[in-house]
N, C-alpha and C positions, 0 to 999 in steps of 0.2 A: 496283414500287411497292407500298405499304402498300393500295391500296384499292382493292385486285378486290372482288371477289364477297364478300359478309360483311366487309371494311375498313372503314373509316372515310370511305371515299366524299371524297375531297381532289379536289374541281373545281380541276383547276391548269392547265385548256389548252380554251382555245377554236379551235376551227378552224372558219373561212368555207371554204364551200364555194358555187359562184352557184347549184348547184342538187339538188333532194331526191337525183337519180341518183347522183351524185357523193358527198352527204354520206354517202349507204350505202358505195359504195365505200372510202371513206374508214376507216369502221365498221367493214368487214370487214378491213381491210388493221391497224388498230391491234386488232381481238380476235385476228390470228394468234400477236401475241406474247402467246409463254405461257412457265410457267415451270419450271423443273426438275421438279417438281410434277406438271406439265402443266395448269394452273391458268392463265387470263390474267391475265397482269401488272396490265392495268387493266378498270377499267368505264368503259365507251363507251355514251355516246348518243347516237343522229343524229335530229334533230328532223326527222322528214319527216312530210305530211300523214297520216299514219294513228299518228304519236307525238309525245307531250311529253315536257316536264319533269317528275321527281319530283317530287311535292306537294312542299313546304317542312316538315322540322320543326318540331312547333309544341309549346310548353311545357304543362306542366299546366291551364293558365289558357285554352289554346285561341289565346294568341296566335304568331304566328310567329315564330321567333327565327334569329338569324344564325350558326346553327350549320350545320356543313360534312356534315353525317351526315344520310346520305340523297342525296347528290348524286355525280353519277359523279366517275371522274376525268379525264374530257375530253367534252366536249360538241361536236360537229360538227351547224353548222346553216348556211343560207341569212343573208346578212345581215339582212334583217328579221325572223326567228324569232328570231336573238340579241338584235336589239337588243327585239323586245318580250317574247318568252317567257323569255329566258334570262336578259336586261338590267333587262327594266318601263320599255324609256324613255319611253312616253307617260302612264303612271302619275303621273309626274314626282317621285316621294318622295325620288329622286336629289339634284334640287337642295335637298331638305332638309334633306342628309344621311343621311335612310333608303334604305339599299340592298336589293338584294335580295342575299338571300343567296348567289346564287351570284357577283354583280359582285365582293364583297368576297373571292373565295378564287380569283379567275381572275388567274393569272399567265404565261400565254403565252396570245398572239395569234398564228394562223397562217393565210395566205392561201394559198387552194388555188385555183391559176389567179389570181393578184394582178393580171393584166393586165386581167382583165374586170370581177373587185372592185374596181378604184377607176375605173371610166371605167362612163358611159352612169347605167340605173337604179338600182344598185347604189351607188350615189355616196352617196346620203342614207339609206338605213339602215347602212354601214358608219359613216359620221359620228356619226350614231346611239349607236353601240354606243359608239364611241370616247371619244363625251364624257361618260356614264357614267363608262366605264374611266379618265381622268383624273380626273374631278371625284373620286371613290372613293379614287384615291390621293393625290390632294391632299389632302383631306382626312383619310386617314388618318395622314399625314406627319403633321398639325398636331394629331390629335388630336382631329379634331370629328364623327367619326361618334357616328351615335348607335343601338343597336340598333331593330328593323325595330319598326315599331309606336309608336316613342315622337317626339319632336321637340326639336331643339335650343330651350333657354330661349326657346321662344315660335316661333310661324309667321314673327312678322315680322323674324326674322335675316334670310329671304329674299325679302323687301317684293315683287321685283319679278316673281314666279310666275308671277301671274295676266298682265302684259301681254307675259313671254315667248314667242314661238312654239313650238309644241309641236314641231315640225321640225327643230330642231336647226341652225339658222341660225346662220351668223359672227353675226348680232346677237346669238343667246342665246347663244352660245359666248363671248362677250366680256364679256355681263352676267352669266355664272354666274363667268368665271374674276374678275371685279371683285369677286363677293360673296366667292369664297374669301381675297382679300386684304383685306377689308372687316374679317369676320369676324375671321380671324387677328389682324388690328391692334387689335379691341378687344377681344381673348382675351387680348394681351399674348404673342402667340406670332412665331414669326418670318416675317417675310414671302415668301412663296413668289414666283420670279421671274414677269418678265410675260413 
């Protein structure tokens, strides 16, 4: 890949892992591949209790922007470090359209131990994460992101924020995917199915 060590940092893979023990393992197992070079192919970060996220690029202006530089190219976390360190889903700028910069460059999802990621506590921050990760590309189908910091023509495209649960319940899963067709139909853009 283009973005080991000094690259361009391409966050293109998330991987759940249920626990910090594992997302190391995980860590170690992807810095093995390395390259003719002897140079590892990627940047790995496992979010366990003693690490984050890279701070986010931020422009001249000091605001944050949605640029991919500075970010590894695979992130290994617990589902609740992705969906709020890695995601921001209780931030909630998602359903604004404001992403965080890494949602907007995450193109594989991978479950390590899938059997224990989707049953018991793990249930509702993988949901979590997920409805970011659709909302993101919904929206970016249709054209309505809007870089990190700013707002689509006004807060109230998305009227119904404040009485969403911040949980990520079938009820806010239905009223975010309603506003994404909402929106679209009076963009004049095409309707995303339900």
């Amino acid at each position: 890949g283009e973005g080991g060590p000094g690259g361009n940092g391409r966050l293109g893979a998330l991987i759940l892992a249920p626990n910090a023990t594992l997302c190391e393992q995980v860590k170690r197992v992807a810095d093995s591949l390395i390259g003719d070079d002897g140079e590892p192919l990627l940047e790995t970060r496992a979010l366990t209790p003693d690490t984050s996220m890279p701070s986010p690029v931020t422009s001249a202006s000091g605001q944050r922007t949605s640029s991919n530089r500075g970010l590894p190219d695979v992130v290994v976390a617990t589902p609740a470090r992705a969906a709020e360190d890695v995601l921001e889903f209780t931030k909630g700028g998602w359903r604004r359209g404001n992403f965080a910069p890494a949602a907007t460059h995450v193109r594989h999802v991978v479950f390590d131990e899938a059997d224990q990621l989707l049953s018991g506590g793990y249930l509702r921050p993988v949901r979590g994460a997920f409805d970011v990760l659709y909302r993101e590309e919904k929206l970016a189908a249709l054209g309505l992101t809007v870089p990190m910091g700013e707002s689509l023509e006004g807060e109230s495209e998305w009227a119904g924020d404040a009485a969403r649960p911040k949980d990520g319940g079938a009820r806010a899963w239905s009223a975010d995917h309603d506003d994404i067709n909402a929106v679209a139909k009076r963009k004049g853009k095409s309707r995303m199915g339900k």
